[in-house]
C-alpha positions as CSV (number, residue, x, y, z in Angstrom):
1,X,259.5,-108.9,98.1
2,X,255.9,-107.0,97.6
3,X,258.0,-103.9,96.9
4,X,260.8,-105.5,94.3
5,X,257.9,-106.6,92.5
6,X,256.3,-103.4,92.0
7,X,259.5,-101.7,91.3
8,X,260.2,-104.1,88.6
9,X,257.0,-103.6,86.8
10,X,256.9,-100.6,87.0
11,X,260.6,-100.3,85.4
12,X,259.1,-102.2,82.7
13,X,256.2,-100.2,82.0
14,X,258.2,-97.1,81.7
15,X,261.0,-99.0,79.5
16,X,258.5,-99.4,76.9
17,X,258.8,-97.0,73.8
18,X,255.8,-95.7,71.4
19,X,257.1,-97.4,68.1
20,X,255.7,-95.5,65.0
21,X,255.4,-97.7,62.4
22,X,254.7,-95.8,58.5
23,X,252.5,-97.3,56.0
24,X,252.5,-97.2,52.4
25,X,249.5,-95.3,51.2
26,X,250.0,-95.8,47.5
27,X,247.7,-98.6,46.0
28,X,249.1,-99.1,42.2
29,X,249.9,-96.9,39.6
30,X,246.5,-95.1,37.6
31,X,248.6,-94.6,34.4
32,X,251.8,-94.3,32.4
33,X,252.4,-90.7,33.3
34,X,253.4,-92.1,37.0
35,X,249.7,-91.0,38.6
36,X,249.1,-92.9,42.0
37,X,245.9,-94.5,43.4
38,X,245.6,-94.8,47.1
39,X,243.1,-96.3,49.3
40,X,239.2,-95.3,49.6
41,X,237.6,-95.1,52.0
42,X,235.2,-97.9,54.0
43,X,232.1,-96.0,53.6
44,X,232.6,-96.4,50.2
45,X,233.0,-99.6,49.8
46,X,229.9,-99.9,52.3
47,X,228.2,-98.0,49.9
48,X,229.0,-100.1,46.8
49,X,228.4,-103.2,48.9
50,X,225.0,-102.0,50.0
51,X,224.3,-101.0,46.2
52,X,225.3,-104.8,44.6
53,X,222.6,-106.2,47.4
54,X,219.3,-104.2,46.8
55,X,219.6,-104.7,43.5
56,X,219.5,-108.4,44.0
57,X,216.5,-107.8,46.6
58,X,214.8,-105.5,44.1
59,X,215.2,-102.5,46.2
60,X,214.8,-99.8,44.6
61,X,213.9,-97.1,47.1
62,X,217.5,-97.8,48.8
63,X,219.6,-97.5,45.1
64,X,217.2,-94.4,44.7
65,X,219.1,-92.7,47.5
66,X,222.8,-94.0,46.8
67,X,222.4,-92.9,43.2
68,X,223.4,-89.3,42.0
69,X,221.1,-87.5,40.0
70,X,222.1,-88.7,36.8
71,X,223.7,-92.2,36.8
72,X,225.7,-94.1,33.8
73,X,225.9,-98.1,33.3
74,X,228.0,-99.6,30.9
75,X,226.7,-103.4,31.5
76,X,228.7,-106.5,30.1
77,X,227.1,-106.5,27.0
78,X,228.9,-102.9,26.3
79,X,227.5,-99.6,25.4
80,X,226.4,-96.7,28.1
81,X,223.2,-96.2,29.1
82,X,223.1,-92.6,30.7
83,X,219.5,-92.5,33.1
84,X,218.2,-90.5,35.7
85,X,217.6,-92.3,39.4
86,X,213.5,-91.6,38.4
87,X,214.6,-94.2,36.0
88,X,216.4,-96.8,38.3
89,X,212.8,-98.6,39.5
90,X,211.7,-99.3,35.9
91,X,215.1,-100.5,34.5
92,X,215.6,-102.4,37.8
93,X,212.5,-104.6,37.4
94,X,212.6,-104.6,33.6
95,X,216.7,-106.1,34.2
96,X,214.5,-108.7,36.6
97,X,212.3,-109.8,34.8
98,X,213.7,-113.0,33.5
99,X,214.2,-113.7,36.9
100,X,211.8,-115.7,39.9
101,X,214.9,-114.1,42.5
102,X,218.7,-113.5,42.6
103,X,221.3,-114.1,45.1
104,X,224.2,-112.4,45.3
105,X,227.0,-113.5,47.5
106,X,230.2,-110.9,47.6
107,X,233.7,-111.6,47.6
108,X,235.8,-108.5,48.2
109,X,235.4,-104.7,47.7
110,X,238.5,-102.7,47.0
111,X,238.3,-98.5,47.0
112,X,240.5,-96.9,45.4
113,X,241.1,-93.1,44.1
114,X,243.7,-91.1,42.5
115,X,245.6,-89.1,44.2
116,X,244.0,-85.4,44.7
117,X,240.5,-86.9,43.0
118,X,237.3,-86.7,44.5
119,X,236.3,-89.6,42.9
120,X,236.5,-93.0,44.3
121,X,236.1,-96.2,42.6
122,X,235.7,-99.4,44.3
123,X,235.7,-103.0,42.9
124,X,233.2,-105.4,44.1
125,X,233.6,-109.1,43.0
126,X,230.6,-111.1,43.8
127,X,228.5,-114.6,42.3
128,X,225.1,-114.5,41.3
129,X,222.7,-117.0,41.2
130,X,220.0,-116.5,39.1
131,X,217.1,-118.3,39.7
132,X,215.0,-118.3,36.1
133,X,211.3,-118.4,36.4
134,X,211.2,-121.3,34.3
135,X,212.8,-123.4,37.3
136,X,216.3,-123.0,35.8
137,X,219.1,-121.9,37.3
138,X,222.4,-119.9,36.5
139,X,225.5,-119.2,38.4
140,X,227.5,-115.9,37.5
141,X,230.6,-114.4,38.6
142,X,230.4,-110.7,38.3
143,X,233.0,-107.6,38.9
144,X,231.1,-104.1,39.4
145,X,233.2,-101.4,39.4
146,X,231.0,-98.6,41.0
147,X,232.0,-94.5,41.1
148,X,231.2,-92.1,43.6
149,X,231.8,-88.9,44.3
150,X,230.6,-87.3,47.7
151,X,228.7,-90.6,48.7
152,X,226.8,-90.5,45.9
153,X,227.1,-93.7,42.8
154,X,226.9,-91.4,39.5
155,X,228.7,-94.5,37.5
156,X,228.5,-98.3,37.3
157,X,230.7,-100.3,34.8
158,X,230.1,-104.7,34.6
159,X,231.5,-107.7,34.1
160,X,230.6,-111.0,34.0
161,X,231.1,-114.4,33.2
162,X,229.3,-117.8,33.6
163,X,230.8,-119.9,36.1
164,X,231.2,-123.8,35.4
């Protein structure tokens, strides 16, 4: 009996088959002309992730080192600012200063590049709650759409909008 069950699970671990299973790598369509996005990397979405939280802990010495040499923001309001990381303490507290502390709470990060780019640009959608130093309080959804190229961020655009 000891033997017939041996032989039989053994049969059955030789009757199973390495299945192979392809997945789609394309992740939308980039432009008319047919150009494909695929999938970033984690890293870079760590990277944006890690980004959209110092600023909201004021920590500047950690965007310092994410940030490429020469960074552009186009914030909600519109325009491009074009800035230095020397720059990014300064215009970090400045951005801050209406502010007692912020809280940001993320949602979802999606990296995505074009196909043969170097570039990848991933999506973070996160809320914000601003605390006012007047005691007030505001609540703000937000989508970030952060570049990098070669782990470094060289390009931030915004979005926002007040939630209800």
């Amino acid at each position: 009996m000891k033997k017939l069950f041996i032989l039989m699970i053994a049969t059955a671990f030789l009757s199973c088959e390495t299945q192979t299973i392809e997945v789609e790598k394309s992740a939308g369509m980039a432009n008319n002309d047919g150009e494909k996005y695929v999938f970033g990397s984690d890293e870079d979405s760590k990277i944006a992730i890690d980004l959209v939280l110092a600023y909201a802990d004021k920590d500047t010495d950690a965007m310092y080192e994410m940030m490429a040499d020469t960074v552009r923001y186009a914030p909600p309001s519109g325009g491009l600012m074009v800035n230095s990381r020397e720059d990014v303490p300064g215009i970090v507290m400045q951005l801050h200063s209406p502010y007692d502390s912020i809280k940001r709470t993320v949602w979802n990060a999606v990296p995505l590049k074009r196909e043969g780019s170097d570039v990848t640009r991933v999506t973070v959608a996160f809320l914000e709650d601003r605390y006012l130093n007047d005691g007030t309080q505001e609540k703000v959804r937000i989508i970030d759409r952060i570049f990098i190229r070669d782990g470094k961020i060289f390009r931030i655009h915004q979005w926002d909008a007040k939630m209800e």
